[in-house]
py3Dmol code that shows the C-alpha trace and the ligand (Angstrom):
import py3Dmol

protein = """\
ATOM      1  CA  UNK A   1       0.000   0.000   0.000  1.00  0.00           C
ATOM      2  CA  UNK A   2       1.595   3.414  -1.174  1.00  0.00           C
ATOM      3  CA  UNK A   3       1.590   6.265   1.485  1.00  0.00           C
ATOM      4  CA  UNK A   4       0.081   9.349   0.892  1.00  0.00           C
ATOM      5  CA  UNK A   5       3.656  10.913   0.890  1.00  0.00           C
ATOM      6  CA  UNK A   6       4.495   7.720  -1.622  1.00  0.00           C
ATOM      7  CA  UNK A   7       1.125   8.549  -3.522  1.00  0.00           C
ATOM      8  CA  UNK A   8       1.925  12.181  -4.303  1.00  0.00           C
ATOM      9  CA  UNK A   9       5.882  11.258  -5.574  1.00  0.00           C
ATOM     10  CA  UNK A  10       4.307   8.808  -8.002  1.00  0.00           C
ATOM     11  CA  UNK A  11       1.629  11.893  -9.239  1.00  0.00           C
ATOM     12  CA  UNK A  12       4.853  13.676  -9.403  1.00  0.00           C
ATOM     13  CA  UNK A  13       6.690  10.432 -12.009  1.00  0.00           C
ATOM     14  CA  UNK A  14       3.666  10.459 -14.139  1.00  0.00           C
ATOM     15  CA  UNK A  15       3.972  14.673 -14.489  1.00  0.00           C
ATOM     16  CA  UNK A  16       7.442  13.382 -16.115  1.00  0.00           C
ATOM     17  CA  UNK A  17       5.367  11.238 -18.143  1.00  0.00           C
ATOM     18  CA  UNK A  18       3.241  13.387 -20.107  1.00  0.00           C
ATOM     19  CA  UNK A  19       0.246  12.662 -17.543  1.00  0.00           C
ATOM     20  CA  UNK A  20      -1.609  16.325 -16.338  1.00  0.00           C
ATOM     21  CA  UNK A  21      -1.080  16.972 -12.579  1.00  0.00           C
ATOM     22  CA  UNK A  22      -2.786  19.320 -10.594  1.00  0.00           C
ATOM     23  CA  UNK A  23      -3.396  20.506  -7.039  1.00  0.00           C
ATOM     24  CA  UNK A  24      -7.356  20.974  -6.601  1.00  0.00           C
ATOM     25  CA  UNK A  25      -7.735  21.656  -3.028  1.00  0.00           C
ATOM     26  CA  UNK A  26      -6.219  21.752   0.469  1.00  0.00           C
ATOM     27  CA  UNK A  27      -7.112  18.870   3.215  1.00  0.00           C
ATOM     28  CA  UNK A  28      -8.530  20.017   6.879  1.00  0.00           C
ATOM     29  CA  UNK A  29      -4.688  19.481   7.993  1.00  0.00           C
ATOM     30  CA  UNK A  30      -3.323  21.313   5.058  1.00  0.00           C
ATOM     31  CA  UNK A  31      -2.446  18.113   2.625  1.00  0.00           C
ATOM     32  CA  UNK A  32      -2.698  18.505  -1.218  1.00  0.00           C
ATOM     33  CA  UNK A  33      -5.396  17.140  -2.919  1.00  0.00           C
ATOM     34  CA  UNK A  34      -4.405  15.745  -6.289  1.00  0.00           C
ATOM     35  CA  UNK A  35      -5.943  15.141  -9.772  1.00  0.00           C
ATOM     36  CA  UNK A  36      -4.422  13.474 -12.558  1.00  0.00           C
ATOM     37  CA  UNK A  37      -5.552  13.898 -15.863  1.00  0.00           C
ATOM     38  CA  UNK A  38      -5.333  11.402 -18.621  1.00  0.00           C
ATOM     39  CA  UNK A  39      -6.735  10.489 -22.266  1.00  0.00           C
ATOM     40  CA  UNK A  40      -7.797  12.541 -25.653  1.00  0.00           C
ATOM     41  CA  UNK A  41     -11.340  12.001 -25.697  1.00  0.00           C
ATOM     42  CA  UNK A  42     -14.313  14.104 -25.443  1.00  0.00           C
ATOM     43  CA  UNK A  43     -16.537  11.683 -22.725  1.00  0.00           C
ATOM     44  CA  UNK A  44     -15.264  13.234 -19.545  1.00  0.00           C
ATOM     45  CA  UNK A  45     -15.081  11.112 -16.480  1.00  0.00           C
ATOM     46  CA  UNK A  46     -14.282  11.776 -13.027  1.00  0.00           C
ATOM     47  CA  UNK A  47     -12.813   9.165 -10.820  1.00  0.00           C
ATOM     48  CA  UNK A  48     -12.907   9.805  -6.773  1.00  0.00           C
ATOM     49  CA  UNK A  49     -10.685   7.415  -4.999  1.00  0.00           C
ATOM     50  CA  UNK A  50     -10.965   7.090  -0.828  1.00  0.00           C
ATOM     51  CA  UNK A  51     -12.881   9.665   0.530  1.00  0.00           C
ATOM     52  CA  UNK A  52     -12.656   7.021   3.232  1.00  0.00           C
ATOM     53  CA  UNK A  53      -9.068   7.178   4.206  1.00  0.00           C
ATOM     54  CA  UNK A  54      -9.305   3.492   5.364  1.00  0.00           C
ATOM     55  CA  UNK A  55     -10.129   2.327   1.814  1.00  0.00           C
ATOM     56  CA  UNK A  56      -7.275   2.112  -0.150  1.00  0.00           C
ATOM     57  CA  UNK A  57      -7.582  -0.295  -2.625  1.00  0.00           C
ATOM     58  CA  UNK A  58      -8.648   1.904  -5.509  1.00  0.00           C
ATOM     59  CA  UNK A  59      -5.548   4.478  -5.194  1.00  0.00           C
ATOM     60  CA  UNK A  60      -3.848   1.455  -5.967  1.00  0.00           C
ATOM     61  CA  UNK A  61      -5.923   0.600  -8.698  1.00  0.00           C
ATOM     62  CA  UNK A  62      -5.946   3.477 -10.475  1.00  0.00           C
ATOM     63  CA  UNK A  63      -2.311   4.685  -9.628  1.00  0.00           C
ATOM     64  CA  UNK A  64      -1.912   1.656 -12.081  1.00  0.00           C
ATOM     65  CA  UNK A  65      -4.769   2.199 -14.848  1.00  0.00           C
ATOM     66  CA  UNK A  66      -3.518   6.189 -15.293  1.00  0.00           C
ATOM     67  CA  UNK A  67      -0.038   4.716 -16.366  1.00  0.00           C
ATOM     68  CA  UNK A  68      -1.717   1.604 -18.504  1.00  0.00           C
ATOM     69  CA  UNK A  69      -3.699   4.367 -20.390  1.00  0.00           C
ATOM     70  CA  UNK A  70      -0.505   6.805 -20.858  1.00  0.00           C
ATOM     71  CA  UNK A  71       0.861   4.027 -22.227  1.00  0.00           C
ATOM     72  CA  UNK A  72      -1.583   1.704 -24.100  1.00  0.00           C
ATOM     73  CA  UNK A  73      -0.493  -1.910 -24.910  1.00  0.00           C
ATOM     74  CA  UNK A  74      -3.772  -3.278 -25.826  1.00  0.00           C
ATOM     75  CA  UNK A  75      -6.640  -2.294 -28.258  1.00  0.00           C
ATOM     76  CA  UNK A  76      -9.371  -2.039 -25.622  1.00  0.00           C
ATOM     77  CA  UNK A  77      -6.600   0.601 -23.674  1.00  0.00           C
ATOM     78  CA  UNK A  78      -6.033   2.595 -27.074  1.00  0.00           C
ATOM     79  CA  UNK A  79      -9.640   3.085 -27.571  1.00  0.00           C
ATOM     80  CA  UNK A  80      -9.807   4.202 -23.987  1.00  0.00           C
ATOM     81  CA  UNK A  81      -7.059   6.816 -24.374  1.00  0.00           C
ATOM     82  CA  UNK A  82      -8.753   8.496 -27.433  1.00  0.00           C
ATOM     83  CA  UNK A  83     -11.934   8.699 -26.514  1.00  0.00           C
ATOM     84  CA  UNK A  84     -12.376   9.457 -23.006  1.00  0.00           C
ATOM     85  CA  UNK A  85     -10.905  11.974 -20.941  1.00  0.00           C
ATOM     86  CA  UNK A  86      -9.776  10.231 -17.224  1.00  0.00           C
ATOM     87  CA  UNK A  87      -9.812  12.786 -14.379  1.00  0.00           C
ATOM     88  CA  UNK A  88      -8.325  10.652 -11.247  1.00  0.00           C
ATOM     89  CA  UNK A  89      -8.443  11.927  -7.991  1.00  0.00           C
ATOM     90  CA  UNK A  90      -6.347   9.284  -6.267  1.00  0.00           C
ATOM     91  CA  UNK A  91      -6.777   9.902  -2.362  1.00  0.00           C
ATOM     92  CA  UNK A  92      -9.955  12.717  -2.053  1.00  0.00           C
ATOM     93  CA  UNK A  93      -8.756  12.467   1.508  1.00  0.00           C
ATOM     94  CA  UNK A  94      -5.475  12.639   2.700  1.00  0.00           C
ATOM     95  CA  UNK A  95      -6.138  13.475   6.350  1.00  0.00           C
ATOM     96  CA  UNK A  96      -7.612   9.857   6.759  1.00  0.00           C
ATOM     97  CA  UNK A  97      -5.474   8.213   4.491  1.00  0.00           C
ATOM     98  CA  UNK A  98      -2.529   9.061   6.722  1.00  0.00           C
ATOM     99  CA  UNK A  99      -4.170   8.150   9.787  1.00  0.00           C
ATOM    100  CA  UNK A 100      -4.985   4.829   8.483  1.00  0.00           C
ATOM    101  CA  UNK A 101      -1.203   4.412   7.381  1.00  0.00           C
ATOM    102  CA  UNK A 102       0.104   4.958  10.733  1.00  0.00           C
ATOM    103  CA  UNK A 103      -2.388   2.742  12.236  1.00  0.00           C
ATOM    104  CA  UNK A 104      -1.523   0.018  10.006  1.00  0.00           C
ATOM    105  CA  UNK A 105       2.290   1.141  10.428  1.00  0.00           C
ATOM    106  CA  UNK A 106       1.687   0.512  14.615  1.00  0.00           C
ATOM    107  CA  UNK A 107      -0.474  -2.938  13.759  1.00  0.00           C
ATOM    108  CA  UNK A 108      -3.116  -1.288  15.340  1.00  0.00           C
ATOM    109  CA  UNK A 109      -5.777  -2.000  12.997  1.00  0.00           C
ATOM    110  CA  UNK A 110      -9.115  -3.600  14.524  1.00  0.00           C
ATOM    111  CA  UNK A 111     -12.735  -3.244  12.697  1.00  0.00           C
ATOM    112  CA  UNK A 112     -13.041  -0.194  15.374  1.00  0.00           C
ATOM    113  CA  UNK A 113      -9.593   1.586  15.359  1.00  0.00           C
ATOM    114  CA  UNK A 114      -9.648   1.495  10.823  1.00  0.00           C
ATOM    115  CA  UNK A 115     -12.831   2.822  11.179  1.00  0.00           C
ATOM    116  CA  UNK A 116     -11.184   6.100  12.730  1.00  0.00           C
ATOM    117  CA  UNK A 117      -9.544   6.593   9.345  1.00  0.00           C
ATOM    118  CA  UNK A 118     -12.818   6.495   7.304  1.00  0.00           C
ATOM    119  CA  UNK A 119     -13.350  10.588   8.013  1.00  0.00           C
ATOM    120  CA  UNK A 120     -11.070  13.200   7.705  1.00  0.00           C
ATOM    121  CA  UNK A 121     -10.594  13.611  11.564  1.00  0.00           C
ATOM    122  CA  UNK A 122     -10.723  10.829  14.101  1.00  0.00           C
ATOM    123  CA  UNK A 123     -14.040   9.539  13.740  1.00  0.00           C
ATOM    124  CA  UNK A 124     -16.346  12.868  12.590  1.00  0.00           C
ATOM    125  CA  UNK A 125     -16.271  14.244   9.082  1.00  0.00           C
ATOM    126  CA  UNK A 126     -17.376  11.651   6.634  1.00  0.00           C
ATOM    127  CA  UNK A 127     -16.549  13.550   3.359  1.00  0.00           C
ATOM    128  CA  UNK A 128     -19.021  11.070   1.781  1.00  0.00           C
ATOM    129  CA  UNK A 129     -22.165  12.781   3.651  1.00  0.00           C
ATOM    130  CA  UNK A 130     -21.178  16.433   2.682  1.00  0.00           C
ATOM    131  CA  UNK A 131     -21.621  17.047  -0.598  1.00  0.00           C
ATOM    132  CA  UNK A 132     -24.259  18.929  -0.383  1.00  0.00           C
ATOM    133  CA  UNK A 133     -23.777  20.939   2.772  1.00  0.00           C
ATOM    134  CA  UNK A 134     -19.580  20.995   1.663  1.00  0.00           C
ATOM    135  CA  UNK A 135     -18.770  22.028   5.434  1.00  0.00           C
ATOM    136  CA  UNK A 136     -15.151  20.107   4.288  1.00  0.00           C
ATOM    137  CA  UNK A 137     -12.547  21.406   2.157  1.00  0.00           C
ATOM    138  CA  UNK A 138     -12.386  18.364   0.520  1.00  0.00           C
ATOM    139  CA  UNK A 139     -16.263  17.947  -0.623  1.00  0.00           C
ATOM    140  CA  UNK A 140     -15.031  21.534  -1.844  1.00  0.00           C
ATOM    141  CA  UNK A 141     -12.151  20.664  -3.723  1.00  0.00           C
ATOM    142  CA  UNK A 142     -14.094  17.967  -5.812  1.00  0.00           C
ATOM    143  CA  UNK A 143     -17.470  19.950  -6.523  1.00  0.00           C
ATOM    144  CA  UNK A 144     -15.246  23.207  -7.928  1.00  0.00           C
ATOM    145  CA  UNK A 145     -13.210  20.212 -10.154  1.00  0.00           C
ATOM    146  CA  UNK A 146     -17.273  19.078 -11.126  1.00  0.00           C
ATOM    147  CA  UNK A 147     -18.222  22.208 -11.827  1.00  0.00           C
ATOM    148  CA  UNK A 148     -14.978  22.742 -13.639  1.00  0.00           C
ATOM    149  CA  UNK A 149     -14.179  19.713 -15.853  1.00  0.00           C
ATOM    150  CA  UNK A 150     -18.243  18.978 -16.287  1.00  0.00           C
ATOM    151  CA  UNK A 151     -17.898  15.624 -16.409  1.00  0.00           C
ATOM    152  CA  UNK A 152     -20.490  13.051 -18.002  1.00  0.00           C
ATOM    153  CA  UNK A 153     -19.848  10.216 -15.568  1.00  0.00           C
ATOM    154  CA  UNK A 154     -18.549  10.353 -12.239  1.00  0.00           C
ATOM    155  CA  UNK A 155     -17.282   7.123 -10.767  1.00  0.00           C
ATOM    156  CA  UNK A 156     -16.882   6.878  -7.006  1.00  0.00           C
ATOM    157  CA  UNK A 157     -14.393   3.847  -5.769  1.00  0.00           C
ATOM    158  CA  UNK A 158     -15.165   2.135  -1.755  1.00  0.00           C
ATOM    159  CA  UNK A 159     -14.332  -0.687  -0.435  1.00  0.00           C
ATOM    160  CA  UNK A 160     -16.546  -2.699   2.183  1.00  0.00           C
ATOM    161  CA  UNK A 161     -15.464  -4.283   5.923  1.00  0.00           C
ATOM    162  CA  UNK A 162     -15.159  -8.181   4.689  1.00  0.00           C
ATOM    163  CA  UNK A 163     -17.192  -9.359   8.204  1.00  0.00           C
ATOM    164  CA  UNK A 164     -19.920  -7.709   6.692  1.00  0.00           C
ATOM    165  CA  UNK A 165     -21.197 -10.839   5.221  1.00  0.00           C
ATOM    166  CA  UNK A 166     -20.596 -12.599   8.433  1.00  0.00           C
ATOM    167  CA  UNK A 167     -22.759 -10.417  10.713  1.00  0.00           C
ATOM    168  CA  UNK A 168     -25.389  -9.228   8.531  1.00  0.00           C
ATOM    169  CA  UNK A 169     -25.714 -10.778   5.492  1.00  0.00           C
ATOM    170  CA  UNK A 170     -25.401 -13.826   6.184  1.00  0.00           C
ATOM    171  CA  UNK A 171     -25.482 -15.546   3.037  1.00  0.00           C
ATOM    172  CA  UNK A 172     -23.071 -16.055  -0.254  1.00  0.00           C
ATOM    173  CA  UNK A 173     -19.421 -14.025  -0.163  1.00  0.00           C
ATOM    174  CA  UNK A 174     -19.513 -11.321  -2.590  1.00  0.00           C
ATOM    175  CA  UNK A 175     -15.942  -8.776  -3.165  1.00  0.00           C
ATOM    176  CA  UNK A 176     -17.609  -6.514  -4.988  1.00  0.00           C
ATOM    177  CA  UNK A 177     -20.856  -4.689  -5.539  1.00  0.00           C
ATOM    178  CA  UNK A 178     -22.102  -1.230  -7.654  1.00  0.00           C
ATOM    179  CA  UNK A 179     -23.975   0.781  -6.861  1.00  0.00           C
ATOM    180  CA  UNK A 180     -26.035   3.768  -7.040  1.00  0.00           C
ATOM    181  CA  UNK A 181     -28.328   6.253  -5.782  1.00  0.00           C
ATOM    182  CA  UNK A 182     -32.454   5.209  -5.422  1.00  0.00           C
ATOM    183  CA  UNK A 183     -33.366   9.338  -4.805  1.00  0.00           C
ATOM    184  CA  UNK A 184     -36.527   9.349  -6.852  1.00  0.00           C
ATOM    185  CA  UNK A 185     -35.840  12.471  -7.783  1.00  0.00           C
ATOM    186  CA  UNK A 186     -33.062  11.484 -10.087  1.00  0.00           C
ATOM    187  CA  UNK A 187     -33.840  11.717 -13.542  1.00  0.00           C
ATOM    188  CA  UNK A 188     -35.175   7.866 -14.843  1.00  0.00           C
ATOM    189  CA  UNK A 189     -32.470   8.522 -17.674  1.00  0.00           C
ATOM    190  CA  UNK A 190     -29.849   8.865 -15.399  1.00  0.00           C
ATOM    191  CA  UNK A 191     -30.953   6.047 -13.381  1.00  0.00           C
ATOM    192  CA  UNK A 192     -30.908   3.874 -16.376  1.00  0.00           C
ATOM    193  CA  UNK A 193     -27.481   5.227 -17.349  1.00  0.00           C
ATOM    194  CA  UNK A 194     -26.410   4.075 -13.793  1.00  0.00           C
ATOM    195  CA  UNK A 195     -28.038   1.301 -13.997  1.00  0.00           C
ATOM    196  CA  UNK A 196     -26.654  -0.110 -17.190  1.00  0.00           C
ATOM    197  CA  UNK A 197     -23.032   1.252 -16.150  1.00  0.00           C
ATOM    198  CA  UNK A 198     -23.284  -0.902 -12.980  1.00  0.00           C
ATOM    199  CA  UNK A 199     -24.051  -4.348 -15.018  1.00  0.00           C
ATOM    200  CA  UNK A 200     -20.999  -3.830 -17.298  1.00  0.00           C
ATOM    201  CA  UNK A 201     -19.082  -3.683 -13.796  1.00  0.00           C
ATOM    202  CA  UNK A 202     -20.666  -6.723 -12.834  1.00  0.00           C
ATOM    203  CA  UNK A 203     -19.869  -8.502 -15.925  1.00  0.00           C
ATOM    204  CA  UNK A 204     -16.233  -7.550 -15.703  1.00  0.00           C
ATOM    205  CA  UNK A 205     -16.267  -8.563 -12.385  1.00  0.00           C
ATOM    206  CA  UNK A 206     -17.233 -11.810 -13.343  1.00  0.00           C
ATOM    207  CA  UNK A 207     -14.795 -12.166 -15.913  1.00  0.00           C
ATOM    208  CA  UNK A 208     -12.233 -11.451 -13.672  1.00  0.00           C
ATOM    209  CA  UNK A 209     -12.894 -13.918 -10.870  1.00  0.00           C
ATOM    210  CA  UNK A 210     -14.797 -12.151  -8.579  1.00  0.00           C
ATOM    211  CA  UNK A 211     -18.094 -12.639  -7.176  1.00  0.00           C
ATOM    212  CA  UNK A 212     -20.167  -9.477  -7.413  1.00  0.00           C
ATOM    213  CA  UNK A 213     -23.199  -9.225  -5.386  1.00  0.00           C
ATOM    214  CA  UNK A 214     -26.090  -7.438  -7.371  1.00  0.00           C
ATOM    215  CA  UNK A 215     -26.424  -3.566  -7.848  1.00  0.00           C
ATOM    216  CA  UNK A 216     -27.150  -2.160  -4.625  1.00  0.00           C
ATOM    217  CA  UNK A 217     -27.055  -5.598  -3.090  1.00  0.00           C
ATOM    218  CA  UNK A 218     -24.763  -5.068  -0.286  1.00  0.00           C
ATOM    219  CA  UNK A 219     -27.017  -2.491   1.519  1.00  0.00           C
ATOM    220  CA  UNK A 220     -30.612  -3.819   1.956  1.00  0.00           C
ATOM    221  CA  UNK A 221     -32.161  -0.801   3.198  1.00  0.00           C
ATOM    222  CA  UNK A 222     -29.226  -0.049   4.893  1.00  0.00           C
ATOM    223  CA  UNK A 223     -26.846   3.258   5.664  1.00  0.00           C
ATOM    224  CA  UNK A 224     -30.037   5.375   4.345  1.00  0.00           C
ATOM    225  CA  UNK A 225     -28.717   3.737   1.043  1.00  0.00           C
ATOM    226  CA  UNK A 226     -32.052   2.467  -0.189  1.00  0.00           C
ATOM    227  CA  UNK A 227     -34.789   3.642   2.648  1.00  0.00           C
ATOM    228  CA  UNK A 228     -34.065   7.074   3.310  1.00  0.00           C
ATOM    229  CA  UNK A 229     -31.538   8.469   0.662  1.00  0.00           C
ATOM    230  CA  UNK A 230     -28.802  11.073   1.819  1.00  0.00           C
ATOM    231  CA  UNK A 231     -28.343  13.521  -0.144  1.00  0.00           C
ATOM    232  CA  UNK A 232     -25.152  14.860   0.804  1.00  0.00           C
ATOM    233  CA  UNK A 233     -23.602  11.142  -0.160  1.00  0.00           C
ATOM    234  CA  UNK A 234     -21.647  11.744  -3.916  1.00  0.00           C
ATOM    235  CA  UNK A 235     -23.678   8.665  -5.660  1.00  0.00           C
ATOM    236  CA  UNK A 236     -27.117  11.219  -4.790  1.00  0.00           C
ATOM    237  CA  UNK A 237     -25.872  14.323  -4.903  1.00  0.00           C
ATOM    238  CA  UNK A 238     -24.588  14.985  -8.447  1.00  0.00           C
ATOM    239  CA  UNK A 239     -27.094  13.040 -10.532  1.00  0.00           C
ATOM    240  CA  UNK A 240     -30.016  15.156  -8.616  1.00  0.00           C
ATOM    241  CA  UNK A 241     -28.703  17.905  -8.661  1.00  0.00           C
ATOM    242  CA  UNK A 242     -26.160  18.368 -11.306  1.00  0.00           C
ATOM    243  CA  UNK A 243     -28.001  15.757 -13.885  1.00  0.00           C
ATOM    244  CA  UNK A 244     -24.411  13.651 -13.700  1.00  0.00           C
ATOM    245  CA  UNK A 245     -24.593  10.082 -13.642  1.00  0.00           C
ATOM    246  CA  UNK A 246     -23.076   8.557 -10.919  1.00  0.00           C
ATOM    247  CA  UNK A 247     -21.621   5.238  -9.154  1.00  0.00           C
ATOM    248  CA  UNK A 248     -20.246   3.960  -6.416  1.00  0.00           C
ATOM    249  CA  UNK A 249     -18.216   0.834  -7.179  1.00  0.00           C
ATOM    250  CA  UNK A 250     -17.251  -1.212  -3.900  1.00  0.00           C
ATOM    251  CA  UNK A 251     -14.708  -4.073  -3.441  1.00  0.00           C
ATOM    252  CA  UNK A 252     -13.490  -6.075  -0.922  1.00  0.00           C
ATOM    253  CA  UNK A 253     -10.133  -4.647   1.431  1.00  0.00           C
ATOM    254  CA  UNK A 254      -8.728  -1.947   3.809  1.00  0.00           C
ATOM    255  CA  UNK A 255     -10.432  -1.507   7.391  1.00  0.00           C
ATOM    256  CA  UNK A 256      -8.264  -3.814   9.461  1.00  0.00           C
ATOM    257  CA  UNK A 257      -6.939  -5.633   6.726  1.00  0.00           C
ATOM    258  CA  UNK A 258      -4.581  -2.948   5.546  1.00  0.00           C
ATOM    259  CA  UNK A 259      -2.468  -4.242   2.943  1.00  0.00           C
ATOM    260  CA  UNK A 260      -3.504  -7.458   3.065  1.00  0.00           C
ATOM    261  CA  UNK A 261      -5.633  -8.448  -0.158  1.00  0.00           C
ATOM    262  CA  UNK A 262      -5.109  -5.513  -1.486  1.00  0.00           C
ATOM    263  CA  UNK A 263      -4.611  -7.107  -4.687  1.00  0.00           C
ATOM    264  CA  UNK A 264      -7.776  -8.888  -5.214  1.00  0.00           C
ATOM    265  CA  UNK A 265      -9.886  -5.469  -4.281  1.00  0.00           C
ATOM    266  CA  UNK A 266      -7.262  -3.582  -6.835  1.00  0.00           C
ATOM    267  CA  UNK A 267      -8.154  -6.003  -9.720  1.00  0.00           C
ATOM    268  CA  UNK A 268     -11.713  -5.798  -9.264  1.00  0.00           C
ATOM    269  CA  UNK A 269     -11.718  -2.335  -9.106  1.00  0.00           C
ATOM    270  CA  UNK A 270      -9.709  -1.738 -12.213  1.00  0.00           C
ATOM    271  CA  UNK A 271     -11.792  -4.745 -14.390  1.00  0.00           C
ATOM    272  CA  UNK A 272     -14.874  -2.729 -13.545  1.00  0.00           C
ATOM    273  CA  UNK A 273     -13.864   0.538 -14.165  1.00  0.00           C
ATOM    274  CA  UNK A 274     -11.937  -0.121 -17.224  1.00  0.00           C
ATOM    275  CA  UNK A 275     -15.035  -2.130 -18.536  1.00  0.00           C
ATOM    276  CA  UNK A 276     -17.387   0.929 -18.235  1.00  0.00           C
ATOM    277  CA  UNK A 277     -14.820   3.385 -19.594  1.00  0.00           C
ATOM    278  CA  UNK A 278     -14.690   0.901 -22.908  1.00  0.00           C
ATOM    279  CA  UNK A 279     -18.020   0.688 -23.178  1.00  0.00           C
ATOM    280  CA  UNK A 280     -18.907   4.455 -22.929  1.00  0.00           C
ATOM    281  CA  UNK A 281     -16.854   4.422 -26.583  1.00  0.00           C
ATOM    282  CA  UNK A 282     -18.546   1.815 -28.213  1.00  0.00           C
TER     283      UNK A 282
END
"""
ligand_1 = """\
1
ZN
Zn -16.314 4.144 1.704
"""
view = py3Dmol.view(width=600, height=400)
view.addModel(protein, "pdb")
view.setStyle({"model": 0}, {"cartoon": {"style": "trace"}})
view.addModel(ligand_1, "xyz")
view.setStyle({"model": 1}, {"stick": {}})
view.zoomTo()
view.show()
């Protein structure tokens, strides 16, 4: 698992490399916020990795898929590169990021200490609930990039506590599940945008060797995800109010796992993501 210190000198490599890098905000404790830019294409998509701090495996992921798509070595890649543009923010939240490092650094992970690292100070401001209010400079940062770039697809990367299954669902292991937002104010075409963006994921998923649950099926009226939707949660936010689709894509890792199957959670979230980026183009 990179640090955030490790995170930002790679950022700084791929500036060498032709790759756009730019600062886009501040943290609470002063720590850059950074967005790579990638691609030649005219379908703009925004990527938001770890607004929980304690989920790292899609700074991983796409620390790797920025530098696949500077430099394609397979058709699907190519096509990617020239006809999307790839806006990556690769840690949306520094702050927690580094507390989960130097948690994991002291071993001192447990299901309760990781969970300190989800916000972006020990256990209060959940960056994910404040997009609308945008109380945190770091809900700032990305709705000024949104309103900036405009993007036509904004993809939002988790990942989910594996005892989940154990203690509440209760039934068949899933790694990975997509997601979005059931507001019924969302426009139906969005929805089905969403909706159809989340079975390519699946699919991908599939091919890939994981075992997806189905959209939304992580969270049976759960977390206000399906029952009472939040609006300041990304996923709800920009498709009601800014007509952007949106998705949350979850896989398996971080919390008290650290870097331990990392990999697995940074393979599903680059099959699924890559999947929907190549079939925007088609
Ligand atoms: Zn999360």
């Amino acid at each position: 698992m990179h640090t955030y210190k490790e995170v930002i000198d790679e950022c700084l490599k791929l500036k060498k490399k032709d790759v756009d890098v730019e600062e886009i905000g501040l943290s609470r404790h002063r720590n850059k916020i950074l967005m790579t830019s990638v691609g030649k294409g005219d379908k703009r998509v925004l990527i938001v990795c770890r607004q929980h701090g304690n989920e790292p495996t899609s700074t991983e992921a796409m620390l790797e898929y920025v530098r696949e798509i500077q430099n394609p070595t397979t058709k699907e890649h190519r096509h990617v590169k020239e006809k999307t543009k790839l806006y990556i923010i690769p840690i949306a939240n520094p702050d927690g990021a580094k507390i989960f490092e130097h948690l994991c650094r002291k071993n001192k992970t447990s299901l309760l200490t990781s969970y300190a690292a989800r916000s972006n100070r020990l256990y209060r401001g959940d960056i994910n609930r404040d997009h609308k209010k945008r109380k945190t400079t770091e809900a700032q940062a990305i709705y000024n990039t949104v309103k900036r770039i405009q993007p036509h697809l904004i993809i939002d990367l988790h990942n989910f506590y594996p005892a989940y299954r154990y203690f509440i669902l209760q039934k068949t292991f899933h790694d990975f599940c997509p997601a979005f937002s059931a507001h019924p104010k969302i426009k139906p075409e969005i929805q089905k945008t969403c909706y159809k963006l989340c079975e390519t994921a699946i699919n991908a998923v599939r091919k890939a060797g994981g075992k997806p649950a189905k959209i939304n099926g992580l969270w049976p009226g759960m977390n206000g995800r399906m029952l009472a939707v939040n609006e300041g949660v990304l996923e709800t936010y920009y498709p009601l109010y800014h007509n952007v689709p949106s998705l949350t894509l979850e896989a398996l890792g971080g919390f008290n796992l650290c870097s331990r199957g990392i990999e697995r959670g940074k393979k599903l979230h680059k099959a699924a993501v890559h999947a929907i980026l190549d079939s925007l183009i088609i």
